[in-house]
C-alpha positions in Angstrom: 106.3 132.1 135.7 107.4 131.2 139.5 109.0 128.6 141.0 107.6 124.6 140.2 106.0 124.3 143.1 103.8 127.5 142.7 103.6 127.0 139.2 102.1 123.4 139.6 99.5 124.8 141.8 98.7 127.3 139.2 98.9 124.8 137.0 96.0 122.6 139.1 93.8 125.5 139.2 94.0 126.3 136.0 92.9 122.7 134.9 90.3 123.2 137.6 88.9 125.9 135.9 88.4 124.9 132.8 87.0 121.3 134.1 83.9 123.4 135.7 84.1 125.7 133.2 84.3 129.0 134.9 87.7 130.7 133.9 86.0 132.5 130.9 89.5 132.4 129.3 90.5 131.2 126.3 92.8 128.5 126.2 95.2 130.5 123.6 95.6 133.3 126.5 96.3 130.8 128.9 99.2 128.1 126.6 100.5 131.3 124.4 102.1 132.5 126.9 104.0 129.7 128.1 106.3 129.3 124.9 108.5 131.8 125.9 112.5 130.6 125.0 113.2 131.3 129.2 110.2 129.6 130.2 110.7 126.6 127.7 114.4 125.9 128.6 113.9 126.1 132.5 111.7 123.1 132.5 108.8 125.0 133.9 106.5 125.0 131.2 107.1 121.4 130.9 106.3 121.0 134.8 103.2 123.0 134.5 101.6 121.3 131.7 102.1 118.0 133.1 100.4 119.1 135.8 97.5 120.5 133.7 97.2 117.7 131.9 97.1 115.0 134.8 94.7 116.6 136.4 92.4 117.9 134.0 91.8 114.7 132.7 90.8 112.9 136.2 86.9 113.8 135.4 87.4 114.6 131.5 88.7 112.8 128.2 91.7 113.1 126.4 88.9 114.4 123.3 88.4 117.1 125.8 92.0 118.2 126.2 92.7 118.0 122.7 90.2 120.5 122.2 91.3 122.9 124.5 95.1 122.2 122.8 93.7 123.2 119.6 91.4 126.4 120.8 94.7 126.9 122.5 96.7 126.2 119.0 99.6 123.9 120.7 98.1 120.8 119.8 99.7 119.8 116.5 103.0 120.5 118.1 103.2 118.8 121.8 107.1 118.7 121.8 107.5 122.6 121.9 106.6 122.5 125.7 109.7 120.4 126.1 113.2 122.1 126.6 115.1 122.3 123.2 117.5 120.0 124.8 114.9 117.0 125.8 112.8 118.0 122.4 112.4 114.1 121.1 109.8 112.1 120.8 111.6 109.2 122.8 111.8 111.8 125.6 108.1 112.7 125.5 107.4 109.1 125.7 109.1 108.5 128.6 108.4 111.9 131.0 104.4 111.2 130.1 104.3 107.5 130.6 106.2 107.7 134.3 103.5 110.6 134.8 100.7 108.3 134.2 99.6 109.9 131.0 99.8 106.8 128.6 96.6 107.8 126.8 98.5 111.3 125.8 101.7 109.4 124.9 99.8 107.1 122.7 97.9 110.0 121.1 100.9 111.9 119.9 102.4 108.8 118.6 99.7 108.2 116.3 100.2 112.3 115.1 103.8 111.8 114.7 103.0 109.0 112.5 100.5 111.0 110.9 102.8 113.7 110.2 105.4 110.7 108.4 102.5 109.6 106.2 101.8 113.1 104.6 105.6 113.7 104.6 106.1 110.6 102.6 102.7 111.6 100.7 104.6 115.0 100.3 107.9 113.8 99.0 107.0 111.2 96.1 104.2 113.8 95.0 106.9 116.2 94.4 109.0 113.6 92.6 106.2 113.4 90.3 105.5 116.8 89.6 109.5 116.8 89.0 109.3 113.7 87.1 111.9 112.0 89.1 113.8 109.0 88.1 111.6 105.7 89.1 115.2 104.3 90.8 114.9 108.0 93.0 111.5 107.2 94.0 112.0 104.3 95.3 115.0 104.9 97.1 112.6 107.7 99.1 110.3 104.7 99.8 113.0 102.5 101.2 114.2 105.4 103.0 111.0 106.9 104.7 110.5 103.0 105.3 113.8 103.0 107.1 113.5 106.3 108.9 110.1 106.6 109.8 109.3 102.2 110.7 106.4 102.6 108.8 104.5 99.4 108.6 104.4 98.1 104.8 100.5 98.5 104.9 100.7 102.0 105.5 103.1 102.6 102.5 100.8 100.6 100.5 98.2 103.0 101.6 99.9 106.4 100.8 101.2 105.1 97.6 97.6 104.3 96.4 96.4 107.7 97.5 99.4 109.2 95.3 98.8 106.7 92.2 94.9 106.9 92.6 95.2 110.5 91.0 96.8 110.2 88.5 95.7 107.2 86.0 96.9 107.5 82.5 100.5 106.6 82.0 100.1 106.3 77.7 97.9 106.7 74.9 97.5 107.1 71.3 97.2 105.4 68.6 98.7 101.8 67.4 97.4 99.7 64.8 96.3 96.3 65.7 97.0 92.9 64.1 93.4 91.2 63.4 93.5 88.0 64.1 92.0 86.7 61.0 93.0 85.0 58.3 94.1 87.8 56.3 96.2 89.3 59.2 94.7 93.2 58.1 95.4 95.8 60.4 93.2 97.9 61.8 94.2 101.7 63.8 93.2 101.8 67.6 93.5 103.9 70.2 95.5 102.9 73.5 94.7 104.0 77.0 97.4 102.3 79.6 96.5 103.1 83.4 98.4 102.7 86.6 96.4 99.6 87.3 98.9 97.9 84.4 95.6 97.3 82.3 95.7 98.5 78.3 92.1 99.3 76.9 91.3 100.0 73.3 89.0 101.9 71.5 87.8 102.1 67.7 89.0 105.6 67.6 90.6 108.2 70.6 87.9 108.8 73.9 86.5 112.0 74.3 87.3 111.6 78.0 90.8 109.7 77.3 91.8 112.4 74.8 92.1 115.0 78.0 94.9 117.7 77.8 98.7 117.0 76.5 99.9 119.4 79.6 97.5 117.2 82.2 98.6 114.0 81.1 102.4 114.9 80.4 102.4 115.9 83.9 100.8 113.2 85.2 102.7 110.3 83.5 105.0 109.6 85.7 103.3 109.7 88.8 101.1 106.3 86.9 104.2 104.7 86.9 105.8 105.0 90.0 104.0 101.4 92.1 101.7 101.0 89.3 102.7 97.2 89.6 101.6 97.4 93.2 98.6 98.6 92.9 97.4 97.1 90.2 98.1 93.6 91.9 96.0 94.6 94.9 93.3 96.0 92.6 93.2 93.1 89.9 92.3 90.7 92.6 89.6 92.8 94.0 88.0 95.0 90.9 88.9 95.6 87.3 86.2 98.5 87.1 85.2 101.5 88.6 88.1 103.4 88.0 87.2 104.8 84.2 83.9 104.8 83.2 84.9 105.0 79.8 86.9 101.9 79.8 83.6 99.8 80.2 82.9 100.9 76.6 86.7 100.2 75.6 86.9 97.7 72.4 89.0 95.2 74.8 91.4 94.6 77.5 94.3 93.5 78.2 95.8 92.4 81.8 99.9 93.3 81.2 100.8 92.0 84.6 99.8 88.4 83.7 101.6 89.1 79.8 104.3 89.4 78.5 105.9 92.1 75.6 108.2 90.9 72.9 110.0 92.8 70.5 110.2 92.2 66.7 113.8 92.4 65.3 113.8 94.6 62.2 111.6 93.0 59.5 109.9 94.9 56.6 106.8 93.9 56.9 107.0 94.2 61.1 108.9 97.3 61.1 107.9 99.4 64.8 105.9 96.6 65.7 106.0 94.1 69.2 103.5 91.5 70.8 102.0 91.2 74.2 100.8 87.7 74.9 98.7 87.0 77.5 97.1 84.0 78.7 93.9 84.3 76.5 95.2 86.1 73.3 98.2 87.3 71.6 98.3 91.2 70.2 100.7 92.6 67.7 100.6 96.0 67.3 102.6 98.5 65.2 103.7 102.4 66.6 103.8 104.9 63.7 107.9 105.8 64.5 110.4 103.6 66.0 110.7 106.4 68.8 106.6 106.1 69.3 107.8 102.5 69.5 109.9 102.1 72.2 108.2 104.3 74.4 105.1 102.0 74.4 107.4 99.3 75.4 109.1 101.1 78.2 105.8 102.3 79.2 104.5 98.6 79.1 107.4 96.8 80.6 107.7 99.1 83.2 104.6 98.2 85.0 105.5 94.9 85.0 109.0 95.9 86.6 107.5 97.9 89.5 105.3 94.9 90.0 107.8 92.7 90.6 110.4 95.5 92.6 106.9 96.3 95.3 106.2 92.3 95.3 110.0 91.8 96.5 109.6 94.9 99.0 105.8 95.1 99.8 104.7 91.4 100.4 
């Protein structure tokens, strides 16, 4: 490539071109070319496209130039024209906006904070496949919060499109105080999702039953914000999410209840009671292990309520 000023006017003809659609060549033959290291770092690859750009969108829209950015496969990258010392987003900003190319600057603005979303999308997936320490992922919130500015609505957003696929955080079987006179307990089998709600059935769900590797893998992930979630969802729906939990004996909201433990008693042994605003249920693990997991399973969705309300609203 020449000097600027020939290169702008090859620049402006080439934008001509493909305005009135006569060049016949494809736009990867034409930006390809340009990303050579020499070219790049002399600033006149920069000069030329903003050149191109400016006047290829006088009598077209910036839909049209992002299509010939993709045919010409630059588009999800708009930095690489830039010298690698100017490379920046801030940078970008600035040389387009003085260039009168607002609409371009606001465009890769909203990619770059496309590209944070699936990044932060990206990172607490992998903490659940990894079944990272709930304290770890929320330290990556607070951090891709910090790093990225991402507005709290958005977070909201990407962790629902995480939690959303993964629903089942426990389930088996407990047996249930009746609340009858005679106090006779009957066996029931638990389903708690990442909306903080606990169904139970008169015997295990085909559909809840699912594989031990599926939901071992996914439990985690229905923990992480499940709190959050749930609070939005509550308020909105309590269906739709299972279709078997319509046919579920009962259920029970856990972020308006409460969990206590029984202290070692005989006749309560591996038992503990959620109380809730319209009934109280005592139930009874078969091991002490089997136990406490239900209650850190349980409590935790009322912790991660409380840590996204303190962040979140």
């Amino acid at each position: 490539m020449v000097s600027h000023p020939t290169s702008e006017k090859l620049a402006i003809f080439t934008a001509l071109a493909f305005s009135q659609k006569v060049s016949g060549l494809p736009p990867e033959t034409v930006f390809q070319p340009l990303l050579q290291d020499n070219l790049v770092a002399k600033g006149l690859v920069l000069s030329f496209v903003t050149e191109f750009f400016k006047e290829y969108l006088i009598d077209n829209s910036l839909d049209d130039l992002i299509s010939i950015l993709k045919r010409g496969k630059v588009e999800d990258n708009l930095l690489i024209f830039l010298p690698s010392a100017k490379r920046s987003n801030e940078f970008f900003s600035e040389h387009f906006k003085n260039e009168g190319l607002s609409t371009l600057v606001e465009y890769n603005g909203k990619k770059i904070f496309d590209v944070k979303l699936k990044e932060m999308k990206s990172a607490l997936t992998a903490q659940i496949i990894e079944e990272a320490d709930i304290a770890d992922v929320i330290e990556t919130v607070k951090q891709q919060i910090r790093d990225s500015k991402l507005p709290d609505i958005e977070v909201v957003r990407v962790l629902w499109d995480v939690l959303m696929d993964v629903q089942t955080i426990r389930q088996g079987y407990l047996s249930k105080r009746s609340s009858n006179l005679r106090g006779d307990w009957k066996r029931r089998f638990f389903v708690l999702d990442s909306r903080g709600m606990l169904y139970y059935y008169r015997k295990q769900h085909s559909k809840s039953s699912g594989s031990s590797s599926q939901h071992s893998g996914q439990r985690n992930s229905s923990e992480i914000g499940s709190g959050l979630i749930s609070r939005w969802l509550t308020s909105h729906n309590h269906g739709g999410v299972h279709d078997e939990k319509s046919v579920a004996h009962n259920t029970v909201n856990l972020l308006t209840s409460t969990i206590k433990v029984y202290a070692d008693q005989s006749d309560l042994m591996f038992c503990f009671r959620i109380i809730s605003p319209t009934k109280n249920y005592t139930l009874q693990a078969e091991s002490a292990l089997d136990q406490m997991d239900w209650i850190e399973k349980i409590t935790f969705v009322d912790y991660v309520a409380i840590e996204c309300h303190k962040q979140f609203d």
